[in-house]
C-alpha positions as CSV (number, residue, x, y, z in Angstrom):
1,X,0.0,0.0,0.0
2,X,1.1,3.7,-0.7
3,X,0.3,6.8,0.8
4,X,-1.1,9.1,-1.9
5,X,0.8,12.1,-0.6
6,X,4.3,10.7,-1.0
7,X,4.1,7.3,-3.1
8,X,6.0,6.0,-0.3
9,X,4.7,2.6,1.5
10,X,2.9,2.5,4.6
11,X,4.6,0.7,7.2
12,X,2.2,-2.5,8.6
13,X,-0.5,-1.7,11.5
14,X,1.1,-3.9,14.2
15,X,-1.8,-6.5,15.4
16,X,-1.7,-7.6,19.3
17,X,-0.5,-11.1,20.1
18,X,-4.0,-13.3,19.8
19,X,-5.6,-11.1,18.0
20,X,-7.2,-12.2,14.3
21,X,-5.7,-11.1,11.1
22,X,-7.2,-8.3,9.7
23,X,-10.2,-9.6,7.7
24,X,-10.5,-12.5,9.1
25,X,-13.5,-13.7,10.9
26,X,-13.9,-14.6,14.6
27,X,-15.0,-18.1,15.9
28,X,-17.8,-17.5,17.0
29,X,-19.4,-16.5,13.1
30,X,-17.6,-19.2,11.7
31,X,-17.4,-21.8,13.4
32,X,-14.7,-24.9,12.6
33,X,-12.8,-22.3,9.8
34,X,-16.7,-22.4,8.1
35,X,-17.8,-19.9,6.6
36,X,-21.7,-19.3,8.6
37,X,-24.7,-21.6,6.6
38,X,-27.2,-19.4,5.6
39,X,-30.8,-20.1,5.8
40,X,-32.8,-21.2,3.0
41,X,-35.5,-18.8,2.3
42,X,-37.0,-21.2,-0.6
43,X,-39.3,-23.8,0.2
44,X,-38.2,-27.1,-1.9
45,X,-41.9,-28.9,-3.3
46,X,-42.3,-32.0,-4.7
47,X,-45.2,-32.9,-6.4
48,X,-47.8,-35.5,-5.1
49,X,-49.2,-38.6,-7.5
50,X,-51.3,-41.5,-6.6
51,X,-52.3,-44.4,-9.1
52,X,-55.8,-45.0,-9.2
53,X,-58.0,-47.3,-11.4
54,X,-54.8,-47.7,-14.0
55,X,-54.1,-44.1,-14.1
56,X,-51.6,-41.8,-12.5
57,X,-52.6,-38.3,-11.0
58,X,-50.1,-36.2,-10.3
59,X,-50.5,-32.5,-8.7
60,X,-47.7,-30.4,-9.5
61,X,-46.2,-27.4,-6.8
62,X,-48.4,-24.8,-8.3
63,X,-51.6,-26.9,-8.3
64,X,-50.8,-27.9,-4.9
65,X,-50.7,-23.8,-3.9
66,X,-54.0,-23.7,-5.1
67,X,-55.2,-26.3,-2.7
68,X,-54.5,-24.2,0.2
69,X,-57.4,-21.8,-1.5
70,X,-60.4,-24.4,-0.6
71,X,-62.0,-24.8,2.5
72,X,-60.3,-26.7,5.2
73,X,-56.9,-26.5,4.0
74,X,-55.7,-24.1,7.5
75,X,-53.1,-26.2,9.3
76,X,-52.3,-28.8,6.2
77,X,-49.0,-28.9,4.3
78,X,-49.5,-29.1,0.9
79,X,-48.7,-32.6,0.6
80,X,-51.7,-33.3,2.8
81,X,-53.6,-31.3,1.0
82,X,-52.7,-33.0,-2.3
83,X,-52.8,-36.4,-1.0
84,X,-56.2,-35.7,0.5
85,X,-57.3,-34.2,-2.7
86,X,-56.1,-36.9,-4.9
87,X,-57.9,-39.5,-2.8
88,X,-61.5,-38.1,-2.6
89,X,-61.6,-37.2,-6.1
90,X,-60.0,-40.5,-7.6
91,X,-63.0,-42.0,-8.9
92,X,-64.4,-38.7,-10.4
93,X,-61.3,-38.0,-11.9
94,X,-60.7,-41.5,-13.3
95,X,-64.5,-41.4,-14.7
96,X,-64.0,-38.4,-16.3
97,X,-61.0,-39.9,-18.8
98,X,-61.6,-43.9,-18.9
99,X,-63.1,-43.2,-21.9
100,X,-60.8,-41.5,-23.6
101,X,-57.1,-42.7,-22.9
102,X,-55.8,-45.7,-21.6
103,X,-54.5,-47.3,-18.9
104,X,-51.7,-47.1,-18.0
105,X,-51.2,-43.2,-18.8
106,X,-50.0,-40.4,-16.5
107,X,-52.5,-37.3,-15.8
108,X,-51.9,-34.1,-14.6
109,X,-54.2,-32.6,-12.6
110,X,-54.4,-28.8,-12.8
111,X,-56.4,-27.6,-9.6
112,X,-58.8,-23.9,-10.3
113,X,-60.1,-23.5,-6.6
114,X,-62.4,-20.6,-8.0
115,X,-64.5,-22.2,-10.2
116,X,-63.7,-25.3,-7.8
117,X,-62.8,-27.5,-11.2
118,X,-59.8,-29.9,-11.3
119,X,-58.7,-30.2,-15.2
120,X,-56.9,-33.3,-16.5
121,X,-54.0,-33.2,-18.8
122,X,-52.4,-35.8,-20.6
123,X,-49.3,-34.6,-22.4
124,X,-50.3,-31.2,-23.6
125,X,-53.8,-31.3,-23.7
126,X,-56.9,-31.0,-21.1
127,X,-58.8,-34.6,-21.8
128,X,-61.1,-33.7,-19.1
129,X,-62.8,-31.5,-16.6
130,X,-63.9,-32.5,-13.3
131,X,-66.2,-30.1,-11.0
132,X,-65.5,-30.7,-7.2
C-alpha cells in the first residue's frame, strides 16, 4: 500500500498477540474455519401422484398452492392437501377420462379453486374436466 501524498509505503499496522488477522473472521461466526450456513429462504416442493383405477394423477407445486385456496386446507402442508385431494376425487377423476385414454397413462391434474374445477392433462392437452 502507498500513501497518496508521498508514493512512499505504509509501514504494517502492528496486530496484538492473539488477536485475528485483519479480515478475518472470529470463531464465534464461523465456526470450525466455516464460513456461517445461511438459511434457505426457498421452500423445496415435490409434487404428489397416486395411481388410481390404471391411471396416474399427479399435482404439481403450483396446483398444490392452489389447494390451500379451498376450505379446510388451515393447518395442512400441501402434501396433505394434495394427497387428501387426490384421494376423494379419484373415482371422479378416473371417470371423467376412462373413456378417452388408456390405462396405463399419467395425468396431470391442474387444480382452479375458484371455479372449484380440477382439469386433467395428458401430455399437452386438457382430456377432461372434473367439478368438485
Amino acid at each position: 500500500m502507498t500513501d497518496p501524498d508521498d508514493g512512499a509505503p505504509r509501514p504494517p499496522v502492528p496486530t496484538p498477540e492473539g488477536a485475528p488477522a485483519p479480515g478475518a473472521r472470529s470463531e464465534a461466526a464461523a465456526p470450525g474455519g466455516r464460513r456461517p450456513s445461511r438459511p434457505g429462504l426457498s421452500v423445496d416442493r415435490a409434487a404428489v401422484s397416486r395411481d388410481h383405477a390404471g391411471y396416474t394423477f399427479r399435482l404439481e407445486p403450483p396446483d398444490l398452492a392452489n389447494l390451500r385456496e379451498l376450505p379446510g386446507a388451515r393447518g395442512k402442508t400441501d402434501e396433505e392437501l394434495g394427497t387428501e385431494f387426490l384421494a376423494a376425487q379419484g373415482d371422479r377423476l378416473a371417470a371423467a377420462i376412462s373413456e378417452d385414454l388408456p390405462t396405463p397413462s399419467s395425468i396431470r391434474v391442474l387444480v382452479d379453486p375458484y371455479s372449484r374445477q380440477a382439469f386433467l392433462a395428458f401430455e399437452d392437452r386438457v382430456r377432461g374436466i372434473v367439478s368438485f
